[in-house]
Every structure is written in C-alpha cells, then in structure tokens.
C-alpha positions in Angstrom: 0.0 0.0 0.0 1.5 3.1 -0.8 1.8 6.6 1.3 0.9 9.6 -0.6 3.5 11.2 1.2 2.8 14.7 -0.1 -0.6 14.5 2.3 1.0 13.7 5.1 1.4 17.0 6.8 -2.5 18.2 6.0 -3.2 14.3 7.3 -1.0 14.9 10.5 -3.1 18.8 11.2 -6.5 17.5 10.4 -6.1 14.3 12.7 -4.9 17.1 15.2 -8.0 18.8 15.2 -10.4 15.2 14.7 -9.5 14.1 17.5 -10.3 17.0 19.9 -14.1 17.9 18.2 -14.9 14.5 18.9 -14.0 15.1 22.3 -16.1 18.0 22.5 -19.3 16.3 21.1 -18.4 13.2 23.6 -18.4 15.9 26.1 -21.5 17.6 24.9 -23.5 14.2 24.5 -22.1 13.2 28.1 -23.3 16.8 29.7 -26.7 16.3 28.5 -27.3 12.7 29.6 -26.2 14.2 32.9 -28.8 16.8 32.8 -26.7 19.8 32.7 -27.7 21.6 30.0 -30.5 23.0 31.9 -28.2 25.0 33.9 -25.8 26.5 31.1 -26.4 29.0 28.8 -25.3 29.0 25.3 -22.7 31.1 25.3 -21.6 29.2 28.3 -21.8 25.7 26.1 -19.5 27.5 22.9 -17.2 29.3 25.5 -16.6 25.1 26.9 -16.6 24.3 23.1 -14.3 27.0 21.9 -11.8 26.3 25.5 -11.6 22.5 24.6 -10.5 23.4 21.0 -7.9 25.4 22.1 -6.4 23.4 24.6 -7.3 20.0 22.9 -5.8 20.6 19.6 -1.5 21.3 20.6 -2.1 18.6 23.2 -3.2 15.8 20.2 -1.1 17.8 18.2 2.2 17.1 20.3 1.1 13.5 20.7 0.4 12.7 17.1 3.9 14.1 15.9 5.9 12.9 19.3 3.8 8.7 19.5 1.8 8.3 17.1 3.8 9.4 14.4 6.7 7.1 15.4 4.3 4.2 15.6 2.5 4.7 12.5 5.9 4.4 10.9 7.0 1.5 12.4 3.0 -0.1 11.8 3.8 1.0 8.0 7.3 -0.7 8.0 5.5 -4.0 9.7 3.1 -3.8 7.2 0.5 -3.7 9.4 -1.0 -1.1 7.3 -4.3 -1.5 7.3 -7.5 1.4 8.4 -8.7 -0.8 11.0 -5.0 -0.9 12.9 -4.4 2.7 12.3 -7.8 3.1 13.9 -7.3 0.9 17.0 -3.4 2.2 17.5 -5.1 5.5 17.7 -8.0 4.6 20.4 -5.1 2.7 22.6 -2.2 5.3 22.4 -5.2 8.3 22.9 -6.2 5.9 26.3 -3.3 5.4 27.5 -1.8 8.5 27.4 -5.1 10.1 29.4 -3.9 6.9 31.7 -0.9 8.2 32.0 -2.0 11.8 32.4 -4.6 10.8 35.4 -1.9 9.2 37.3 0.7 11.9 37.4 -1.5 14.4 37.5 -4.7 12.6 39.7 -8.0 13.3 38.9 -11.1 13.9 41.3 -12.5 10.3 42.1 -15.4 9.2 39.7 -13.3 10.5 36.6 -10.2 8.8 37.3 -11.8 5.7 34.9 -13.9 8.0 32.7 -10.9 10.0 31.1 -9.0 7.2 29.5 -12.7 5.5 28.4 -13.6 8.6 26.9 -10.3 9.7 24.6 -11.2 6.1 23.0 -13.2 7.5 20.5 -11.1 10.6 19.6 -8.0 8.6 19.2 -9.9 6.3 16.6 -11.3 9.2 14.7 -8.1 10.7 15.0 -6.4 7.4 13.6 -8.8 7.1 10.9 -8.5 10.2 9.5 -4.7 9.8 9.2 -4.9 6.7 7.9 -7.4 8.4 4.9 -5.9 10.9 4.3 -2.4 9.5 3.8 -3.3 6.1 2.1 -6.5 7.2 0.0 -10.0 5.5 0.0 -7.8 2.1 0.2 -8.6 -0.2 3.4 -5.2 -1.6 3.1 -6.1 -4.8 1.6 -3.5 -5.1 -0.9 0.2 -5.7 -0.2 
C-alpha cells in the first residue's frame, strides 16, 4: 500500500484537530445525559466548546507528531497497514496516554476511569483520518 507522502502533513493537522471535536461532542453528548444543559447557557456551552478546542488541539497535536507518528511508521514498515489498525493504535495510544496523564496528575475520584474510556473515541477518529488521508480510499487490503 502506498503513502501519498505529499498529504502527510495536512493528514498529521487534520487528525490534530479530529480528535479534539470528537472530544467536545463526547463531552456535549455526556453533559446532556447528565442533565446539565439546563443550567448553562449557550454562550456558556461555545465558550466550553471553543476552550476544549484550544487546549485539545496542541495537546493531540504534540502526541500525534511525538507517538503516534513514530508508531504509525513502524506499523507501515510492519506492514500492518491496514484502516482498522491505524484506527485501534489511535484509540489505545489516545487511552493510554489520558492513563498516563490521570496518574501523574490525579483526577477527582469518579473520573479517574472516565478520562481514559472517553479519549477512545477521539483517538480512533483521529487514527482514521490519518490513515485516509495518507493512504487514500484504500482499506489496506492489498500488499
């Protein structure tokens, strides 16, 4: 399967910023399961939206160019090439580094497991988009 290298650096910035809006709906869709949209106004709701952007995008930013662009390399050298692996290396490094983040840093008790469950889901997206962008519509079936 073959890179289109030239799209690697728009795939490496747009996999930057997937992976923080998904956090942000997953955030969204969590805060109204919880109930508490009642309480916040909108401007309140972009202001969140806008803040976890911001601070989301450099931190997936520096861990897409720092991990995850080390590991896709050596994935693409093992030939383990495919969308779903690229999808499933994003979901597990995205997890464990929250996991690593919550125990250096702590987190209040009943988030301590929700942060690394919930960066699951951007990580994939995050993944997948790379992998799209840099391989084309290809799954990665062909050698």
């Amino acid at each position: 399967m073959k890179v289109r290298w030239g799209d690697v650096p728009g795939a490496l910035m747009l996999a930057a910023v997937t992976g923080p809006a998904v956090l942000t709906l997953e955030l969204g869709f969590f805060g109204l399961w919880r109930g508490e949209d009642q309480a916040l106004a909108l401007s309140d709701v972009m202001f969140g939206i806008t803040l976890v952007m911001f601070v989301a995008t450099p931190v997936f930013g520096a861990g897409i160019l720092a991990v995850g662009t080390p590991v896709w390399a050596l994935l693409h050298r093992s030939r383990w090439n495919r969308r779903a692996t690229a999808t499933l290396a994003g979901a597990v490094l995205a997890g464990l580094a929250m996991q690593g983040i919550v125990l250096w840093d702590g987190a209040p008790p009943p988030f301590e497991e929700f942060w690394p469950v919930a960066m699951l889901a951007p990580g994939a997206a995050a993944g997948w988009v790379l992998h799209r962008i840099a391989y084309g519509r290809s799954t990665g079936a062909e050698p």
